[in-house]
C-alpha positions as CSV (number, residue, x, y, z in Angstrom):
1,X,123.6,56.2,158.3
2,X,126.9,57.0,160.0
3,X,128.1,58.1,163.8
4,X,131.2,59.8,161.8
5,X,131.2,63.4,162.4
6,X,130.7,65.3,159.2
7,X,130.8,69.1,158.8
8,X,127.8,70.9,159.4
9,X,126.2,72.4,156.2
10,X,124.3,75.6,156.7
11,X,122.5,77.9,154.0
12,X,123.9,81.9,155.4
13,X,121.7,83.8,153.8
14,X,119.0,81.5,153.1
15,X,117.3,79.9,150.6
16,X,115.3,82.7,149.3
17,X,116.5,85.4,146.2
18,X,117.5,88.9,147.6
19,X,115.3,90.2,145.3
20,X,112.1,89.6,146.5
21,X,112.7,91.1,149.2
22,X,112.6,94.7,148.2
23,X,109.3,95.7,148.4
24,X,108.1,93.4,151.5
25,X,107.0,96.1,154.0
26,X,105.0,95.6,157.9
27,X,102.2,97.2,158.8
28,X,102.2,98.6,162.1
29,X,100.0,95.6,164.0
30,X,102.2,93.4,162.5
31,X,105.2,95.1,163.8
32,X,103.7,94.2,167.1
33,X,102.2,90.8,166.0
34,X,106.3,89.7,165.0
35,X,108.1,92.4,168.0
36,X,109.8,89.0,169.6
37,X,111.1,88.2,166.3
38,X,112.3,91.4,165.3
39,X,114.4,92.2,168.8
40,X,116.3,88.4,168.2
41,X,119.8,89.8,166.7
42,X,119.3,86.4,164.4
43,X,116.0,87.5,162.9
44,X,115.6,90.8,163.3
45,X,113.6,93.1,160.5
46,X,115.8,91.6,157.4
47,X,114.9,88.1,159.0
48,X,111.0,88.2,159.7
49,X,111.1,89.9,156.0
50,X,112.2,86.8,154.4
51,X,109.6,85.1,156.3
52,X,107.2,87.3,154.8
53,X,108.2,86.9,151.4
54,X,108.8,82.5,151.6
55,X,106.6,80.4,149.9
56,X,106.4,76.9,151.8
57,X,103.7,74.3,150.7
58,X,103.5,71.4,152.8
59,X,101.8,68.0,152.1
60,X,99.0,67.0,154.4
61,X,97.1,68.9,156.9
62,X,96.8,66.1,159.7
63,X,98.9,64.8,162.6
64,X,102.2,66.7,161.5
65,X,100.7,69.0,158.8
66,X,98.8,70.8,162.0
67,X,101.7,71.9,164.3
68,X,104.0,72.9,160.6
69,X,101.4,74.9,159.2
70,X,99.8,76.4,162.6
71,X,103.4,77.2,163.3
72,X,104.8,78.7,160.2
73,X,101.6,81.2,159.9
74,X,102.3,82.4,163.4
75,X,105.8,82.8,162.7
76,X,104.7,85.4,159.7
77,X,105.6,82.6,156.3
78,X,103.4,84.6,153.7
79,X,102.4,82.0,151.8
80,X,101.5,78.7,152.7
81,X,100.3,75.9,150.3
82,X,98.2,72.8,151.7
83,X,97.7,69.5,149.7
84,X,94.8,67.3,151.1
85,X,92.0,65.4,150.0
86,X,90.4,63.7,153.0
87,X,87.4,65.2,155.5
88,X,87.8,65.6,159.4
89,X,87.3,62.5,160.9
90,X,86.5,62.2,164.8
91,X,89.7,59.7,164.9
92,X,91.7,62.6,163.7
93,X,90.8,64.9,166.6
94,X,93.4,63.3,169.2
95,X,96.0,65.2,167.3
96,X,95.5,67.2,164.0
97,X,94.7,70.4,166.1
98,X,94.0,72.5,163.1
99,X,90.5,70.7,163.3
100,X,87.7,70.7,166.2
101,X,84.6,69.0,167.3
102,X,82.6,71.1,164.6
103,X,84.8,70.2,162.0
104,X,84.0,66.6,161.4
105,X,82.7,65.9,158.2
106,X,83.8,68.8,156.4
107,X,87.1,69.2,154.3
108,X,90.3,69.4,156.2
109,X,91.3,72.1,153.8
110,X,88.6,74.1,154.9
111,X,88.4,73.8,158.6
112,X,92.7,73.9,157.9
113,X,92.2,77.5,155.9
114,X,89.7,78.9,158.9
115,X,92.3,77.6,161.4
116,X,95.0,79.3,159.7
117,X,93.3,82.5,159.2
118,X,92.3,82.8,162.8
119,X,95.7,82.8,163.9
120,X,97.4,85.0,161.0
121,X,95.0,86.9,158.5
122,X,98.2,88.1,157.0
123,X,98.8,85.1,155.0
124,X,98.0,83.6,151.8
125,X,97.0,79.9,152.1
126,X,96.5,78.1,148.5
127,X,94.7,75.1,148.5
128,X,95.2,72.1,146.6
129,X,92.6,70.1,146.8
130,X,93.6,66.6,145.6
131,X,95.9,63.7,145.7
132,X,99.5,64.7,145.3
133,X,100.5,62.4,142.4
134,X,103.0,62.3,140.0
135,X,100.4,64.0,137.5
136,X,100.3,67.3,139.3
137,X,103.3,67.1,141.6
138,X,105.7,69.2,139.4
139,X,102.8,71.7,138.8
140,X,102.0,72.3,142.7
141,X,105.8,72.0,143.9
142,X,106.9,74.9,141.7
143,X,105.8,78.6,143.1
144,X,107.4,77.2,146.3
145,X,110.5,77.8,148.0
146,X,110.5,74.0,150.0
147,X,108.6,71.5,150.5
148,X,107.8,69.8,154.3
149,X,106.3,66.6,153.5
150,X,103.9,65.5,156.6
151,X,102.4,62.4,155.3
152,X,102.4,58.8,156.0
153,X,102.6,57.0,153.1
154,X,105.7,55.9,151.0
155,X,104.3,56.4,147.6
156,X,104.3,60.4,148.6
157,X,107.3,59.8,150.3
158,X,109.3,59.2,147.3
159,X,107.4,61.5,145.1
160,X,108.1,64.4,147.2
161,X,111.6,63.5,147.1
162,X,112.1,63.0,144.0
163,X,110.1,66.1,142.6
164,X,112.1,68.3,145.0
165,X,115.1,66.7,143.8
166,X,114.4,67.9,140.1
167,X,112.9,71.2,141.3
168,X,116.5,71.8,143.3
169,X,114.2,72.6,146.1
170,X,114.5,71.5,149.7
171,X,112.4,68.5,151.0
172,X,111.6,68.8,155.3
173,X,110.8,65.4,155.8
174,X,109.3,64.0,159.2
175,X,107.4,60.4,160.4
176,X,106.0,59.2,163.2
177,X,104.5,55.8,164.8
178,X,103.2,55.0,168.3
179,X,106.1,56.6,170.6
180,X,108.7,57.7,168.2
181,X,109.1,59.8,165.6
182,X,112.2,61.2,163.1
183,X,113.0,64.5,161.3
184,X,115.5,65.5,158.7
185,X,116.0,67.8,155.7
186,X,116.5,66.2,152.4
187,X,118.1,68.6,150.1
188,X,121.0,67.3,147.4
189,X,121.7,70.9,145.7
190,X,122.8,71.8,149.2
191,X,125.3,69.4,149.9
192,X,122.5,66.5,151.6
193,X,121.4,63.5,150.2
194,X,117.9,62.8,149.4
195,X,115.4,60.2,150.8
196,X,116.5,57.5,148.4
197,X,119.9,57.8,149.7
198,X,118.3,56.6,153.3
199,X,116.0,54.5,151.4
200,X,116.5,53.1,147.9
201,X,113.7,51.0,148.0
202,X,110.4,50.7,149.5
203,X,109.7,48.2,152.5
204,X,107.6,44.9,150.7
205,X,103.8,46.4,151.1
206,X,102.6,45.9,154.8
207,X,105.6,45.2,156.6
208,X,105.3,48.5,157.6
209,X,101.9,49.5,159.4
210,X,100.3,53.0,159.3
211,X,99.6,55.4,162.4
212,X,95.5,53.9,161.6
213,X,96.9,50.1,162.2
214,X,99.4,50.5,164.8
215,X,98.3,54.3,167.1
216,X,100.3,57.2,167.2
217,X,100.7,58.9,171.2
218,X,98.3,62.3,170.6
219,X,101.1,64.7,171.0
220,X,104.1,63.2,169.7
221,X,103.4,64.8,165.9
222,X,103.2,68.2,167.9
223,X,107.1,67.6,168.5
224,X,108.0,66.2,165.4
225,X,105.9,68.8,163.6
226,X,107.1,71.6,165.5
227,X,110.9,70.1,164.6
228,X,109.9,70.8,161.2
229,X,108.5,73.9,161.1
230,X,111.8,75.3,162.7
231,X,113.6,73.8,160.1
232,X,111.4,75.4,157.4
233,X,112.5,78.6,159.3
234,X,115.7,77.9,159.8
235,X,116.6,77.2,155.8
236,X,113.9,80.4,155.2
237,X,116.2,83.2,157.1
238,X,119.8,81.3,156.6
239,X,120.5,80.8,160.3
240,X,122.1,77.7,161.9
241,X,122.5,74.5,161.5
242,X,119.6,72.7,159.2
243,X,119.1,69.3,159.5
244,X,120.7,68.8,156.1
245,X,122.7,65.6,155.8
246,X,121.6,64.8,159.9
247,X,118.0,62.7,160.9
248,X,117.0,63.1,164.7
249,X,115.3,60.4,166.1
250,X,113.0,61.2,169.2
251,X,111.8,58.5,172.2
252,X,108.8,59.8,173.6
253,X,108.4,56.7,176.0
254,X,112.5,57.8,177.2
255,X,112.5,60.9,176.5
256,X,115.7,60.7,174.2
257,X,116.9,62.3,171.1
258,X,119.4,60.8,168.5
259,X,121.1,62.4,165.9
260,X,122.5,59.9,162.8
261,X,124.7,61.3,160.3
262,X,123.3,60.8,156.5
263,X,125.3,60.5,153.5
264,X,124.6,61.1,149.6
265,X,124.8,57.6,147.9
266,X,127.3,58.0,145.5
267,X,125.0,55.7,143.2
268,X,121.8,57.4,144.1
269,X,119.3,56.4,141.5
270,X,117.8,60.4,141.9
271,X,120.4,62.4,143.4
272,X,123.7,60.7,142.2
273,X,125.8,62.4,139.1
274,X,124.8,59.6,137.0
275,X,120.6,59.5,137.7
276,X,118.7,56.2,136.2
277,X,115.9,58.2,137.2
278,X,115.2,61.2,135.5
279,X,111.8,62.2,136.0
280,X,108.5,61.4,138.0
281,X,107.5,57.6,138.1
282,X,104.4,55.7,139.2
283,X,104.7,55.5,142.9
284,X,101.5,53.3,143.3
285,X,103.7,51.2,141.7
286,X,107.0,51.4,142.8
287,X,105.7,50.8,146.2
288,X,103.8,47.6,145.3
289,X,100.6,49.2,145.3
290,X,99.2,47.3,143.2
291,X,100.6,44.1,144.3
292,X,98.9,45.2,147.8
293,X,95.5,45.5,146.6
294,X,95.8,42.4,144.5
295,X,96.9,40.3,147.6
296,X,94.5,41.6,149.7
297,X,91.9,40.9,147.1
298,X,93.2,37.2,147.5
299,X,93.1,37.3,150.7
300,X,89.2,38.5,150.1
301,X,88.8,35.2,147.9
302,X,87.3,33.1,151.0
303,X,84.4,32.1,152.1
304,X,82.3,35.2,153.3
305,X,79.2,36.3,155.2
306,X,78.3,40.0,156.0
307,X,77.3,41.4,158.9
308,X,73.8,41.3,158.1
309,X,74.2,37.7,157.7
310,X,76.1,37.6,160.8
311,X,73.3,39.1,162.6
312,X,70.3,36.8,161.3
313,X,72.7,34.4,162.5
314,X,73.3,35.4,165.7
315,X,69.2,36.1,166.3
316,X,68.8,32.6,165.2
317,X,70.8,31.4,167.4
318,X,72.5,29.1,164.8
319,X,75.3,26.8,166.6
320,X,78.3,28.5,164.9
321,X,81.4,30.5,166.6
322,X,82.0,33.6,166.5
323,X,86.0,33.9,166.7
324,X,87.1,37.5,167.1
325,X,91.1,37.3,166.1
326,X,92.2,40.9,167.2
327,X,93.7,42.3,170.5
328,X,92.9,42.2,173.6
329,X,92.8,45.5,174.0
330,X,90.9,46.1,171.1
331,X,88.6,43.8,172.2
332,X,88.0,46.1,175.4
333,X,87.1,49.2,173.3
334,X,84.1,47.1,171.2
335,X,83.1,43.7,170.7
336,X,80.0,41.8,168.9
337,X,78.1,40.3,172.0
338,X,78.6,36.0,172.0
339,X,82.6,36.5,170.6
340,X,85.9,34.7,171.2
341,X,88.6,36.7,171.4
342,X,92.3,34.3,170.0
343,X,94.3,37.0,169.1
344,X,96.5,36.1,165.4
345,X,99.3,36.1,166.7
346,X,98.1,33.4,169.3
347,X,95.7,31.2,167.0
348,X,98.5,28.7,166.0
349,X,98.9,27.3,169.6
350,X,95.2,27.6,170.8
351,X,93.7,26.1,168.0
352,X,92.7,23.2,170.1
353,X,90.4,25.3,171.8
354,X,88.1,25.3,168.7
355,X,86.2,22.4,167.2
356,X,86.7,21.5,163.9
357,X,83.5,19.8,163.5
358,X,81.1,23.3,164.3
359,X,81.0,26.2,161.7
360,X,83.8,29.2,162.4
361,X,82.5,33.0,161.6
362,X,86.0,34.9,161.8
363,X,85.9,38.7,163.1
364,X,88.3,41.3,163.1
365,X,88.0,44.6,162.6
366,X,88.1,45.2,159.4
367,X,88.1,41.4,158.1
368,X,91.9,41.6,156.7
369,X,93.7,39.9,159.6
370,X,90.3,37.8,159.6
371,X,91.2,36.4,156.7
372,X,94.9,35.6,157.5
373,X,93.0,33.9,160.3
374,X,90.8,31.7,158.0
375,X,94.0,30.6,155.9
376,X,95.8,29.5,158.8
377,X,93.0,27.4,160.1
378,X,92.5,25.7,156.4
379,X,95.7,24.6,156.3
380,X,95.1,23.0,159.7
381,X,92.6,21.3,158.4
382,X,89.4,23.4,159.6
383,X,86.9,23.6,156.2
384,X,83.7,24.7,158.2
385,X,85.0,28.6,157.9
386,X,83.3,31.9,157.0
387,X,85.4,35.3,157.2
388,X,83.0,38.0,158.5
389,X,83.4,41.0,155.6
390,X,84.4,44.7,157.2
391,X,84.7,43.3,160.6
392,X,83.6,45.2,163.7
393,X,83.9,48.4,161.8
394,X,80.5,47.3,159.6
395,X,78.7,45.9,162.4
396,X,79.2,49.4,163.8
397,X,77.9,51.2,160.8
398,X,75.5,49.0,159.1
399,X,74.1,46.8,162.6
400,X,74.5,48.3,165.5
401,X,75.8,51.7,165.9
402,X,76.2,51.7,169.4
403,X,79.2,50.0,169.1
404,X,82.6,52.3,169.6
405,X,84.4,52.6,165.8
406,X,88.3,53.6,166.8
């Protein structure tokens, strides 16, 4: 990234071939329906036609899939492709707004195409229902003009990329995490770079949490999502200045946008003149997926009780601990009655609170940082030590399901 004023690239005329253009006509309703697009001397009739006639498909229907494809059917795109897999989830309702309270349980494809529908029965919405991998990427990228990628996962990060790359097809890439968020357009047969020029490599596997470890603010992927649907608009009708080559970070918490200048990496394994990377890879692997899974079933490779156990224990009134290693303000959301709450990140200096001598039962709330926990307090020399398997979250479903699950 670079502060060093570049030259703006735009895309006059847009990304779209004349030609399919020629037979796109408007009903009369929805000659009202786009009337404050057609009297805008940058849109106009030619413009909202080239709406009409793109072809976007955009990768997840959650947090920033909502506002981009909510958006983009409102704005008259006529064809919109969603890739997802997962159901509505009452955790996804503080910001995916192209689900509601009915939704919950049923496929967010489904309560995504009803949303859709509702606000723009003019458009055709494809449904992929399925993991975007490398096996189908190529196949479901192809009838579409770009891509707006509106995950949070690096192994889709870099496949999008990289299949938009070979397709010459650009890639509207967005993120977000707790307060802040960043938007850009990746798109090297325009004059950009790509994402591997920003990012060559993959952070090690959990250096980096997800929005379900570390919160996202409700509305922020409204912003961020709305940035990229105007960019998908933008690059549709060939006005402005796309985000091509520049990646706009937003402060929710200040209230501050900043712009970074990005540059194609001359040596750009994908991009570059002289690729080492010439078609779709494993990106399970090439973002330590594997290597993930295998640590954390090492991490799993300790002494263990479930929560059953746990609560024949508890009945019993057995003389053990229970030590409860989250935060404190998870702790206030839900808690297993009897706990001790030594957050991880504190255990180190309070381990002279606990007794070495009386069996530990360690709680988080899914038993990952649980088991961290354990390993730290073996190597201090603590042997009587049980990790307590799927945390809070299994006491919630399988013991008591009064207990909140966030």
């Amino acid at each position: 990234m670079s502060d060093k004023p570049l030259a703006p690239i735009t895309v006059p005329g847009g990304i779209l071939d004349p030609a399919r253009l020629e037979n796109v006509r408007f009903s009369n309703d929805e000659v009202a329906r786009y009337s404050r697009h057609l009297i805008m001397p940058e849109v106009t009739l030619e413009g909202q036609k080239r709406l009409k006639a793109a072809r976007v498909l955009c990768i997840g229907t959650g947090g920033l899939g909502s506002p981009i494809a909510l958006y983009l059917a409102a704005a008259g795109v006529g064809r919109i492709g969603l890739v997802d897999f997962d159901v509505v989830d009452y955790s996804n309702l503080q910001r995916q707004i192209l689900h509601g309270t009915e939704d919950v349980g049923r496929k967010k494809l489904n309560s995504a195409k009803d949303r859709i529908r509702d606000t723009n029965p003019n458009v055709q919405v494809d449904l992929h229902d399925a993991l975007f991998t490398s096996d189908n990427a190529r196949q479901i990228a192809e009838p579409y003009d770009l891509v707006i990628d509106g995950t949070d996962n690096f192994p889709t990060r870099y496949l999008s990329n990289d299949v938009c790359v070979f397709l010459k097809k650009p890639n509207i890439y967005g993120s977000i995490f707790r307060f802040e968020g960043q938007c850009t357009v990746f798109a090297p047969h325009l004059g950009g770079p790509c994402y591997r020029c920003m990012f060559p490599e993959p952070p090690p596997p959990g250096m980096v949490p997800s929005c379900a470890e570390g919160g996202v603010l409700g509305v922020l992927p409204g912003i961020i999502g709305v940035m990229q649907a105007i960019e998908a608009v933008k690059l549709i009708i060939g006005i402005g200045e796309p985000l091509i080559g520049r990646l706009v970070h937003f402060d929710a918490l200040k209230m501050k946008f900043r712009e970074f200048k990005l540059r194609r990496d001359p040596k750009c394994p994908v991009c570059s003149d002289h690729p080492t990377i010439t078609d779709l890879i494993d990106y399970d692997q090439f973002c330590g997926v594997p290597q993930a899974a295998a640590a954390e079933a090492a991490q799993e490779a300790v002494p263990v009780i479930d929560v059953a156990e746990l609560k024949r224990k508890l009945d019993a009134r057995e003389d053990f601990l229970l030590l409860d290693v989250r935060e404190p303000y998870e702790y206030d959301i839900a808690r297993i009655p009897g706990s001790k709450l030594i957050p991880l990140g504190e255990l180190p200096s309070r381990m002279s609170e606990l007794d070495s001598a009386q069996m530990i039962a360690l709680q988080c709330k899914t038993g990952r940082r649980s088991a961290q926990a354990l390993r730290t307090l073996q190597e201090a020399g603590f042997s009587k030590l049980v990790n307590v398997t799927g945390g809070i979250e299994a006491w919630a479903n399988e013991v008591d399901p009064s207990v909140p699950k966030y």
